[in-house]
C-alpha positions, 0 to 999 in steps of 0.5 A: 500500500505504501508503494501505492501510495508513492507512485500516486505521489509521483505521478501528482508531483509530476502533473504539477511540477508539468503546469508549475514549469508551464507557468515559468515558460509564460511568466519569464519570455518576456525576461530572459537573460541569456538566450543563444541559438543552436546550430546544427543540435548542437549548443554552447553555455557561454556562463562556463563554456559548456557544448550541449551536442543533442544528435543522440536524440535523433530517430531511426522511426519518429519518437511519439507520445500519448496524451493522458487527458485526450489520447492524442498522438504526437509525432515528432523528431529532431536532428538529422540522421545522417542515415536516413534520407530527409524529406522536407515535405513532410512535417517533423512534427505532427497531431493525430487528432481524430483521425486528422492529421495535423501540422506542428511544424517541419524545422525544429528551431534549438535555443538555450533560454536562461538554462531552459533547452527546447525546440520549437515547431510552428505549424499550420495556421490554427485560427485567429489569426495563430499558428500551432506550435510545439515546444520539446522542454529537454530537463536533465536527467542523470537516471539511466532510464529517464522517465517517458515523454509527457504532455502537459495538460491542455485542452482540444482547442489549444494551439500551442503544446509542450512535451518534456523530454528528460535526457542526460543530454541536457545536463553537464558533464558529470564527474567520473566519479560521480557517474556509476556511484552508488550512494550507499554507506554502511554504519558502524557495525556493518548490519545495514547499508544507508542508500540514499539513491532514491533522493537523487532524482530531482533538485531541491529547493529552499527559499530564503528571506532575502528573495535567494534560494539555495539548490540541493542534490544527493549524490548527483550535481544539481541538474542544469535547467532553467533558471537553475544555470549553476557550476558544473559538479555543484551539490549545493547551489546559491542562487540569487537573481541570476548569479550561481555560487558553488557551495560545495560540490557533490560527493558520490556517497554518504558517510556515518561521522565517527564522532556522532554517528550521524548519517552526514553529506560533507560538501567543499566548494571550488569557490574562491571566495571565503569557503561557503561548504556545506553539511547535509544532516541526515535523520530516521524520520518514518513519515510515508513517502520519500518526498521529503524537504531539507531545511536550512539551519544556518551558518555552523562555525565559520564557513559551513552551511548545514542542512537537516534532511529527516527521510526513511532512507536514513532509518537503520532498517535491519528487517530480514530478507528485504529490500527496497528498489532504489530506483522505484521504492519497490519493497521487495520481501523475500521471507515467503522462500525462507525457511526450506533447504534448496537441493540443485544439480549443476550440468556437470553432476554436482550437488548443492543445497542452499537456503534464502537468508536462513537454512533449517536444520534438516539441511547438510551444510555445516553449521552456519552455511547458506549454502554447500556442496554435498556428496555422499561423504562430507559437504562443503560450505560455500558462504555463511548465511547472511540474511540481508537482501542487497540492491544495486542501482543495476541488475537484481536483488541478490544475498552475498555469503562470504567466508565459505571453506578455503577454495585455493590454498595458495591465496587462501581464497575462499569461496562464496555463493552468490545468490540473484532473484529475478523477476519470473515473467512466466510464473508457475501457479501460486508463486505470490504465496511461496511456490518457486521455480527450481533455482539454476546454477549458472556458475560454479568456478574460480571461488564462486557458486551463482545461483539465478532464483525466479520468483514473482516477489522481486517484480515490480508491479508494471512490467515492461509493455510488449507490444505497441501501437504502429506509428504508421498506422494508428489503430494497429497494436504489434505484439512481440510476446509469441517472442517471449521465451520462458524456457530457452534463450535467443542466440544472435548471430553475427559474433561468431568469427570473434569467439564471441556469443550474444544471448537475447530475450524478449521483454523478459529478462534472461532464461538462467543458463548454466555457464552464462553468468550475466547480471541477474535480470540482464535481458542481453549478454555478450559472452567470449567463447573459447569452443568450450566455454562462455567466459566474460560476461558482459551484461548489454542491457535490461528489459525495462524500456518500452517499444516503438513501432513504424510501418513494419519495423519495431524497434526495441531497446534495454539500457543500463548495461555494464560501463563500456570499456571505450567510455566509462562514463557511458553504460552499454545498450542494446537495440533490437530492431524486428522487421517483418518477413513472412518466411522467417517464422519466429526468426532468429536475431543477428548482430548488425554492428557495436557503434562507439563500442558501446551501443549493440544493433540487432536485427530480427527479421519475424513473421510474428509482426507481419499483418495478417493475410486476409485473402490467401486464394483457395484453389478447389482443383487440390484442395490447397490455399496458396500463400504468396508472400511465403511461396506455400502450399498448405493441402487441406484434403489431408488434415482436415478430412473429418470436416470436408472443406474441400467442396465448400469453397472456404474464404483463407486467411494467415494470422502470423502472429499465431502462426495459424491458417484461418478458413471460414466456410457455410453449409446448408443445414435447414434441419438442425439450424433453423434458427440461423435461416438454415445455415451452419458456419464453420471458423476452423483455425490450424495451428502450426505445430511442427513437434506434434501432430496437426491441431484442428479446431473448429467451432460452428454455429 
């Protein structure tokens, strides 16, 4: 309820922080300070010689979004793909609009207005004399998956629209050591980690009694945006009129003060003039919610401006086996898999028994072991128990048991055991009271068993959406899900002539795979292999971004993969990119290119995002449908005898995405069918299925 109750939130301080930003658009037009035009997507912040670049945001297909209030569909893109051709005469920008399409504009204009990125369309005349218009606001956002593109509010008649875009693109540069940060810190007896990623998602702000405010951010620089034009790295920033000063820059975690045992964010400024740092104090405070405000507190000694920060993140939570998703404050409580000893078999015949953050006596393990190899003399422990479920910004939930017996005497490294849930997309039959997938080993070498656990307890409550609606054409809904596989993954081609081995799914994260150990919840995997052996895994993404349809090809992307070794700032991604082929079948993906060594292109030729083929001729003279986009005959006098269509002249179809062949027929039947006038109708639907004998069905009215 109280994850309810913060999404709710969310989504209220979003609608109103959308019309509050609307409203600082009309009031300060007329008031900017410091306006420069793009050129070519490319723009410069003359305040400290700061180049904002926004090609990455062009689009193979155009970006689009819904509007909540009135589902109208707007279309847009922006900079120019080198790669694609340009047509001038269709707009960049357009409105679907009952079924009308209209005009925002074809040239999106880029400028910087006081700290504010946009571009700006004008489109087809509106009335009164007035044009519509688009405004794309770009918000800087340092989250790895920043949230989808959003309308605010307006009504049907309006003329000018505004869509926010959050992007890293719109921030500046971050620190290095500041890009894959955590934002954790352990207390002093080493029982519970403070995470405060949660608080990193926005600025904050407190107005002072002198007209000048102060601008915080947690783990993170304040986000460069309007109004907000401060230092590059800043953590606390005074802003008074248009001056910005650096009251100490970010730091990447927090820290327990030895002296106090308070939870403490030291910042130190890169200011010349008398060291204006600041102190952000953390305290427990159990209010719901993580929307919480700092409050100033004044000057503490000479030079350090210290802040009060009451927030549950800061509460010594010791509770068991549970953990809150830093990203969404999801609370994850895995206590329902507690309490059973957990028996496996490793593909090389090696036995294991393990527990979830306590091991019952029945178990073999030595005593205090979460987990063990067993045989039928001795067993070995691989970790002491440990029942502090840990979350990291990227991958799955996960327990660490450390300090299992000696592994390699030499180094007198030990072995531990690594266990990492995953959200089960295909759950087995009462998983939300305790039934489980069986656990898979997928590593269990050089000092360590990795065990991937499926269970519906680590899923968050809207999973990613498999299907969407065709840009093209506006009422079609493509649907990838015949591509989800539960039991087996997808291997690309492509990387075999580099010893290396891509492992896909769709809208789903990985199938547990003996030997491919990926980060848990990982949808895409790189592996080297040496003929015998996949080593060095790379995770290249998760499933947790939504698609994009044009015409026939869908376009699918997981982000928030392993830092890429060309740009360590920049995590590795993946796009997936299905276009239609009715001979393909379910298709197999291949590896097109790595672009920069850091984005990974796939291409997926399918037969399931094909339309349907609603006239497939019929020919009477050998009772056959021929398929001319396949090239195919199907007889029917041999599957369908008991039904005798092949005197009934039955209307074809093919419905790709089930794999089926659709007939529909009539006959005579004044007797038993007289309330239908006599006739009978036959739908008979057949299957495609290839390892069992044909299915018929048939359902007649």
């Amino acid at each position: 309820m109280a994850s309810s109750r913060r999404r709710t939130a969310a989504m209220q301080s979003i609608g109103s922080t959308a019309v509050l930003l609307l409203q600082l658009l009309m009031a300060t037009a007329a008031q900017s300070k410091l306006l420069v035009n793009g050129t070519d997507c490319i723009v410069r912040d003359p305040l400290y010689n700061v180049t904002f670049d926004f090609n990455a945001l062009s689009s193979d297909l155009n970006h689009h979004v819904t509007s909540e209030e009135s589902g109208e569909r707007f279309f847009f893109n922006v900079c120019d793909d080198e790669r694609q051709p340009v047509n001038r005469t269709e707009p960049r920008a357009y409105l679907m609009r009952a079924g009308r399409k209209i005009t925002l504009g074809y040239e999106p204009h880029l400028q910087l207005n006081d700290g504010r990125f946009q571009f700006s369309f004008t489109g087809e005349p509106c009335g009164n004399g007035s044009h519509y218009t688009l405004d794309i606001i770009l918000l800087c956002s340092y989250e790895r998956t920043p949230e989808d593109l959003r309308v605010i509010p307006h009504t049907p008649d309006q003329c000018r629209y505004f869509i926010f875009w959050d992007t890293p693109l719109a921030c500046q540069p971050l620190p290095t050591g500041l890009a894959n940060n955590r934002c954790t810190v352990r207390d002093g007896t080493d029982r519970h980690a403070f995470n405060l990623l949660p608080l990193a998602g926005a600025n904050h702000e407190i107005p002072l009694p002198d007209g000048s405010r102060f601008v915080l951010s947690v783990c993170k620089p304040v986000r460069y945006g309007h109004l907000t034009m401060c230092p590059p790295g800043t953590g606390v920033c005074r802003v008074n009129g248009t001056e910005y000063q650096d009251y100490g820059q970010a730091v990447a975690d927090p820290k327990v003060d030895a002296s106090t045992g308070r939870l403490v964010m030291e910042m130190r400024s890169k200011s010349a003039t008398d060291c204006p740092n600041s102190l952000i104090v953390f305290e427990c405070g159990r209010e719901d919610g993580l929307e919480t405000v700092p409050v100033y507190r004044g000057l503490k000694g000479n030079c350090t401006h210290e802040f009060l920060w009451r927030t549950p993140l800061a509460c010594r939570d010791t509770r068991p086996c549970s953990v809150t998703n830093p990203i969404t404050g999801t609370r994850y409580d895995l206590g329902l898999l507690a309490n059973r000893t957990y028996t496996l078999t490793s593909p090389d015949n090696r036995t294991y028994e393990l527990g979830v953050c306590h091991i019952p006596a029945s178990s073999r393990c030595p005593l205090d072991a979460g987990a063990c190899e067993v045989s039928a003399k001795q067993s070995v422990g691989l970790g002491a128990i440990a029942s502090e479920l840990q979350y990291e910004t990227t991958g799955a939930p996960y327990l660490l048991y450390r300090s299992g017996a000696v592994c390699d005497a030499t180094s007198g490294r030990r072995w531990e055991t690594r266990l990492e849930f995953i959200c089960e997309t295909d759950p087995v039959e009462g998983g939300r009271t305790g039934a489980v997938v069986p656990p898979t080993v997928v590593e269990n070498g050089d000092c360590q068993l990795v065990v991937h656990f499926e269970t519906v307890l680590v899923c968050e409550p809207a999973l990613m959406a498999c299907g969407a609606y065709n840009e093209s054409t506006i009422d079609q809904y493509v649907d990838l899900t015949p591509l989800v596989d539960s039991t087996r993954n997808y291997e690309a081609r492509g990387g075999e002539a580099h010893g290396r081995r891509y492992f896909l799914n769709v809208c789903r994260p990985l199938v547990p795979q003996y030997g491919l150990s990926c980060r848990g919840g990982a949808a895409a995997c790189e592996a080297t292999f040496d003929g015998v052996t996949a080593r060095n895994e790379t995770t290249l993404g998760f499933p947790d971004v939504s698609l994009v349809v044009a015409g026939d090809t869908v376009l699918m992307k997981y982000l928030r993969g392993d830092p890429c070794p060309q740009d360590p700032v920049t995590n590795l991604s993946t796009t997936v990119e299905f276009h239609c082929q009715p001979t393909a079948g379910r298709g197999t993906p291949v590896l097109l290119e790595i672009e920069h060594g850091c984005h990974y292109r796939f291409d997926w030729a399918t037969a399931v995002i094909c339309p349907p083929e609603r006239a497939v001729p019929f020919e009477q003279s050998n009772c056959s449908v021929h398929n001319a986009a396949t090239g195919s005959w199907i007889r029917l006098d041999g599957v369908l005898e008991d039904l005798s269509p092949c005197d009934k002249r039955p209307t074809a179809s093919v419905d790709y995405r089930a794999g089926a062949l659709n007939l529909y027929y009539t006959v005579l039947d004044a007797v038993n069918c007289s309330h239908t006038n006599g006739v009978k109708t036959f739908n008979v639907t057949v299957v495609c299925a290839p390892d069992s004998p044909i299915d018929r069905a048939a359902v007649s009215t």
